[in-house]
TIVO-2410 file (N, C-alpha, C; in nm, 3 decimals):
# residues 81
REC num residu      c1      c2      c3 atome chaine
REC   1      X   1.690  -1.308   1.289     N      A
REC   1      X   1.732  -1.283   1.152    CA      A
REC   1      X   1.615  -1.223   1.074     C      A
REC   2      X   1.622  -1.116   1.018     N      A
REC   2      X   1.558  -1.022   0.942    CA      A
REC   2      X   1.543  -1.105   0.792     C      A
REC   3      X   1.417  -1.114   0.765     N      A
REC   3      X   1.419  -1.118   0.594    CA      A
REC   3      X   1.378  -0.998   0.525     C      A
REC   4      X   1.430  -1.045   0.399     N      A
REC   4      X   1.387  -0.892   0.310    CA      A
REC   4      X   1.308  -0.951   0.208     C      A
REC   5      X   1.211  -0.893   0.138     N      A
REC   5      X   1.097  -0.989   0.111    CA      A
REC   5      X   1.053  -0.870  -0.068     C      A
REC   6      X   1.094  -0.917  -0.167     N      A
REC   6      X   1.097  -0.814  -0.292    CA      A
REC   6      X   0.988  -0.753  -0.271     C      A
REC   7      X   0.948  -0.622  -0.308     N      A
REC   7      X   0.849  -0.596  -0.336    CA      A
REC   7      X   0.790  -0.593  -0.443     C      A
REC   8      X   0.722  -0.655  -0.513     N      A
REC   8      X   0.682  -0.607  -0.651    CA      A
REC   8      X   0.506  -0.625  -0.634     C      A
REC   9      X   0.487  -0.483  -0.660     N      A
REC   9      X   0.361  -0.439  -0.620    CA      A
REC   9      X   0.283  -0.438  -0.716     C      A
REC  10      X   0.360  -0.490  -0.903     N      A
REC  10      X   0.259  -0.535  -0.998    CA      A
REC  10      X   0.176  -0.676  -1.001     C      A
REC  11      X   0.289  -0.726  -0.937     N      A
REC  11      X   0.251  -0.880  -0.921    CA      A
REC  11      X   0.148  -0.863  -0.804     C      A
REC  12      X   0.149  -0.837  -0.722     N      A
REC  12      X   0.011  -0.795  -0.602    CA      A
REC  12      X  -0.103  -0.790  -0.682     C      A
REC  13      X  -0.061  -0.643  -0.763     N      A
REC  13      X  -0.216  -0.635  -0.798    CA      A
REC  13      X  -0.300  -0.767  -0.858     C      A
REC  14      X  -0.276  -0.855  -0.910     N      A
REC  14      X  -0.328  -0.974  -0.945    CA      A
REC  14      X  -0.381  -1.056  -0.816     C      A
REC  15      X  -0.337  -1.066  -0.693     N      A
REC  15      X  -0.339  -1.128  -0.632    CA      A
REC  15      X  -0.495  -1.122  -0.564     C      A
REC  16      X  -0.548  -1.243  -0.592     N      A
REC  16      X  -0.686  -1.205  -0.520    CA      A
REC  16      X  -0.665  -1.216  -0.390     C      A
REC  17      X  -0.719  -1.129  -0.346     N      A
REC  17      X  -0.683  -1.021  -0.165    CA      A
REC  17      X  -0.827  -1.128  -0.082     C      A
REC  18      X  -0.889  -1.215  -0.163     N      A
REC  18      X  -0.987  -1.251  -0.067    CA      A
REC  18      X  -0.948  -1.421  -0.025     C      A
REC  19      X  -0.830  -1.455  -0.104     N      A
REC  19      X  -0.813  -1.584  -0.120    CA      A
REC  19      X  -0.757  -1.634   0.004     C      A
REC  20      X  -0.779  -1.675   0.080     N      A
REC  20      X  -0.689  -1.722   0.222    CA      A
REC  20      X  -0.552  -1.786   0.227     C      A
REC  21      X  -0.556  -1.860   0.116     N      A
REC  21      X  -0.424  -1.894   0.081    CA      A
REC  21      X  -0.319  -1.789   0.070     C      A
REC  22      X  -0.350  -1.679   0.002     N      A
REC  22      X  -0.255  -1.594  -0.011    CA      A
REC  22      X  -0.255  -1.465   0.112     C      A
REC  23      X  -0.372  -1.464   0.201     N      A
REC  23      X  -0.336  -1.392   0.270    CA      A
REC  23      X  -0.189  -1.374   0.374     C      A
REC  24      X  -0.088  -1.457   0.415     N      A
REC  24      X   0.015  -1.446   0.493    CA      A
REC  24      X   0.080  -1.340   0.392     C      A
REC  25      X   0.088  -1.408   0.264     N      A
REC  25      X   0.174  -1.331   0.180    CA      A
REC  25      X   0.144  -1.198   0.134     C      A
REC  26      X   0.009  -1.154   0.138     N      A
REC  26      X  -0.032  -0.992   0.107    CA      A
REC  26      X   0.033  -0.953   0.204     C      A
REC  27      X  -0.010  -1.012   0.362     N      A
REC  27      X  -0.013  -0.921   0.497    CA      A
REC  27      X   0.133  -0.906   0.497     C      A
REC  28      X   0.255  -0.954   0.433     N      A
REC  28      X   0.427  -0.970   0.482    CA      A
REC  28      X   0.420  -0.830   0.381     C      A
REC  29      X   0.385  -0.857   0.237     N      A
REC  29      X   0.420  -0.724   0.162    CA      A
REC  29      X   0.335  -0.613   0.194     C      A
REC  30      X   0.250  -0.608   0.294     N      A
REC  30      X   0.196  -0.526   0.312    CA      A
REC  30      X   0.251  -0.418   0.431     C      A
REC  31      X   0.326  -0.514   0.513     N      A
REC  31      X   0.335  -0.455   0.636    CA      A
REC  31      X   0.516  -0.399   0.610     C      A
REC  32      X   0.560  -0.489   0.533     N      A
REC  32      X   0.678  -0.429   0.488    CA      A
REC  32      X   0.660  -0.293   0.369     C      A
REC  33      X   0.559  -0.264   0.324     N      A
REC  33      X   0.558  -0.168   0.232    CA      A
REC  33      X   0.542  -0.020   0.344     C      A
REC  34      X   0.466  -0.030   0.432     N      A
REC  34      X   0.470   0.025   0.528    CA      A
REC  34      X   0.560   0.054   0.605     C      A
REC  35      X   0.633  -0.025   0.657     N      A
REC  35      X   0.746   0.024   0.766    CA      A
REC  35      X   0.876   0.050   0.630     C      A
REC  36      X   0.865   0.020   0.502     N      A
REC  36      X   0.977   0.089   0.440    CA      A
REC  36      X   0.904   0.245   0.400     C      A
REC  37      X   0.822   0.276   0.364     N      A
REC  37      X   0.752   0.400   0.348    CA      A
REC  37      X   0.763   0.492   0.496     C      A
REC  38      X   0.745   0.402   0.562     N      A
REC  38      X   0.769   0.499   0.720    CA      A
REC  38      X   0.593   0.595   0.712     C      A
REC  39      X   0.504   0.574   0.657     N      A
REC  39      X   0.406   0.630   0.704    CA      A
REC  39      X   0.239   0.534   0.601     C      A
REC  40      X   0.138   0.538   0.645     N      A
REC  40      X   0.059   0.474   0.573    CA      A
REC  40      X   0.019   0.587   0.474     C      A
REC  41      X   0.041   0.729   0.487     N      A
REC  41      X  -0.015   0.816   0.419    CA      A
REC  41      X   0.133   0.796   0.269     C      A
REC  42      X   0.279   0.799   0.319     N      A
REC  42      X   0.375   0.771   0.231    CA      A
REC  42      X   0.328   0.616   0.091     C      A
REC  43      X   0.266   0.563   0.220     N      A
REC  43      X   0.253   0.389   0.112    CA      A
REC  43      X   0.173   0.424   0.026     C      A
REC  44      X   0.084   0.505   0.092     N      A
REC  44      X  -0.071   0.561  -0.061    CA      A
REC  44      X   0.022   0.573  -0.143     C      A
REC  45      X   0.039   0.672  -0.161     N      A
REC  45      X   0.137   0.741  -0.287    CA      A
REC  45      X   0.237   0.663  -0.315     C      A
REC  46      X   0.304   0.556  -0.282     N      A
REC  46      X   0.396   0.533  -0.372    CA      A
REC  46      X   0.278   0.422  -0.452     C      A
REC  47      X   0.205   0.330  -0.382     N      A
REC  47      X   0.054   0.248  -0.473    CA      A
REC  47      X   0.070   0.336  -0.558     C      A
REC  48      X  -0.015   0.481  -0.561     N      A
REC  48      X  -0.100   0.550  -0.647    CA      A
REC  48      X  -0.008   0.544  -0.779     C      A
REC  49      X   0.186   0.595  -0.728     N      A
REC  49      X   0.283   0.630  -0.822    CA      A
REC  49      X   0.244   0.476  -0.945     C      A
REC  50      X   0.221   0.389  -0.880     N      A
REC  50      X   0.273   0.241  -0.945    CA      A
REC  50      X   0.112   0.252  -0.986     C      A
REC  51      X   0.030   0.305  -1.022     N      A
REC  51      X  -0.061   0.286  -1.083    CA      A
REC  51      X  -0.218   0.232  -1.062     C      A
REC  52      X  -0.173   0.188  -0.912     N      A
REC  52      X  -0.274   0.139  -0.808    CA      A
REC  52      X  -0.398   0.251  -0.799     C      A
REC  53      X  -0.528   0.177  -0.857     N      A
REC  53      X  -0.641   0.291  -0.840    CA      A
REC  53      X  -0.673   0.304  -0.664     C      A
REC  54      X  -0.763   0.392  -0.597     N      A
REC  54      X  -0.801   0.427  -0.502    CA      A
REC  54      X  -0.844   0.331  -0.402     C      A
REC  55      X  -0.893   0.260  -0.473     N      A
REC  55      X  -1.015   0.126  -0.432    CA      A
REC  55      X  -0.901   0.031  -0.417     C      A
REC  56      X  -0.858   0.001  -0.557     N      A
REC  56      X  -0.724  -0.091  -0.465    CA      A
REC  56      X  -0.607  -0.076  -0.378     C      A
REC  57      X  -0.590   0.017  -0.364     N      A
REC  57      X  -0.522   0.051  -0.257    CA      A
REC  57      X  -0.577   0.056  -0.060     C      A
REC  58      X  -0.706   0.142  -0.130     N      A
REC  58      X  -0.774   0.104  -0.005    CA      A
REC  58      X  -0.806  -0.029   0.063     C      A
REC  59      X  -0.831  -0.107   0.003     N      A
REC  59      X  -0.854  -0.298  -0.001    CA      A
REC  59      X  -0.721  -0.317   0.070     C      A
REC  60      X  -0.593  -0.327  -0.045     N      A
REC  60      X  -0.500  -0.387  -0.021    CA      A
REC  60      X  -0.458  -0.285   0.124     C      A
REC  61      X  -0.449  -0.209   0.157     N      A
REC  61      X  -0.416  -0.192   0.274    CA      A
REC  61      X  -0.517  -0.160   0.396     C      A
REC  62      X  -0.630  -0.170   0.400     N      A
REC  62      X  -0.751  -0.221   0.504    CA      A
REC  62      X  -0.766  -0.103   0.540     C      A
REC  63      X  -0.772   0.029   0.506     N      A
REC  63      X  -0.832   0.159   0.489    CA      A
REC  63      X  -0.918   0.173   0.420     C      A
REC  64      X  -1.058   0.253   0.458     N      A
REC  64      X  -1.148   0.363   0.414    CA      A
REC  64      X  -1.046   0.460   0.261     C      A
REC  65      X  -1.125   0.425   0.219     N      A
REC  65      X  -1.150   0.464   0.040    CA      A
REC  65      X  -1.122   0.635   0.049     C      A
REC  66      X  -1.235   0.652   0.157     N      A
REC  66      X  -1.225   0.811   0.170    CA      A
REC  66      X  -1.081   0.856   0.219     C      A
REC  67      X  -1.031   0.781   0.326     N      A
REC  67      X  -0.894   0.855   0.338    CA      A
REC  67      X  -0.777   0.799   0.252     C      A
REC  68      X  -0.789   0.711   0.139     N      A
REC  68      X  -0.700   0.706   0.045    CA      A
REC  68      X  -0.705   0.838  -0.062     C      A
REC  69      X  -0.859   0.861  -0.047     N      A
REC  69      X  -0.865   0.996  -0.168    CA      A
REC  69      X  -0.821   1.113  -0.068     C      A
REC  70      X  -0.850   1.103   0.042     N      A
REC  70      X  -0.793   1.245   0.097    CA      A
REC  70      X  -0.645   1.267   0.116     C      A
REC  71      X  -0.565   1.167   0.097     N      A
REC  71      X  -0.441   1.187   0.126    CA      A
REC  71      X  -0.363   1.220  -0.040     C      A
REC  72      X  -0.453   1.154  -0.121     N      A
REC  72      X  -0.432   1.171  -0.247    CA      A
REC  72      X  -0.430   1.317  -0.300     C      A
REC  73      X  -0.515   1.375  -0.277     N      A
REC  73      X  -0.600   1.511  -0.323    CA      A
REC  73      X  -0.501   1.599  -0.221     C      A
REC  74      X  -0.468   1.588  -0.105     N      A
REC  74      X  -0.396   1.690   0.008    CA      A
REC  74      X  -0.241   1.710  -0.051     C      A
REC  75      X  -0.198   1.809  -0.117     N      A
REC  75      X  -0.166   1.853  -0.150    CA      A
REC  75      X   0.040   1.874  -0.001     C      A
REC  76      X   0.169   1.797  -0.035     N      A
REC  76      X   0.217   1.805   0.070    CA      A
REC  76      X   0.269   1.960   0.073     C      A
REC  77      X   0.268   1.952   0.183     N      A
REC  77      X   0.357   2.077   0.288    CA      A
REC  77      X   0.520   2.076   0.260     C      A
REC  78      X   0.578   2.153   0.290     N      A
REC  78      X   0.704   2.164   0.251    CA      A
REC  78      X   0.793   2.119   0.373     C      A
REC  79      X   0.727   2.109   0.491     N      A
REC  79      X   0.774   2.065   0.660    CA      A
REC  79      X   0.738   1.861   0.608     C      A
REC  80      X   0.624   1.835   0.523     N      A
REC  80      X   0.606   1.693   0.511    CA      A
REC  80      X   0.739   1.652   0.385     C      A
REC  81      X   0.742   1.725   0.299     N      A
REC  81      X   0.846   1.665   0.185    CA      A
REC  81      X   1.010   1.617   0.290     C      A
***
């Protein structure tokens, strides 16, 4: 049996990402933000859409800073839309 688990990615941002207690619960919305985005480069951007700076995004999803800004800045293709 599948759960479906809300996303609300304002309430995240509060969430201190170092607290152990809450880690099960980052890693469920995390990994579900992902497989509903269908790509980690898709999840940047919808973060970025919701207001998520660079740094937190990079954190909250356990990526290099640098390739949150590069996916940011890369401009999509019309074969990626």
């Amino acid at each position: 049996m599948t759960r479906n688990f809300k996303m609300d990615l304002n309430a995240l941002k509060a969430i201190d990402l170092e607290d152990p207690r809450k880690q099960n619960q980052v890693l469920r919305y995390r990994e579900n933000l992902i497989k509903e985005a269908g790509s980690k480069s898709e999840a940047i951007r919808r973060l970025n859409a919701e207001g998520w700076t660079r740094t937190q995004i990079a954190d909250f999803l356990g990526l290099r800073y640098q390739h949150v800004r590069t996916v940011l800045i890369t401009p999509l293709t019309s074969k990626a839309r």
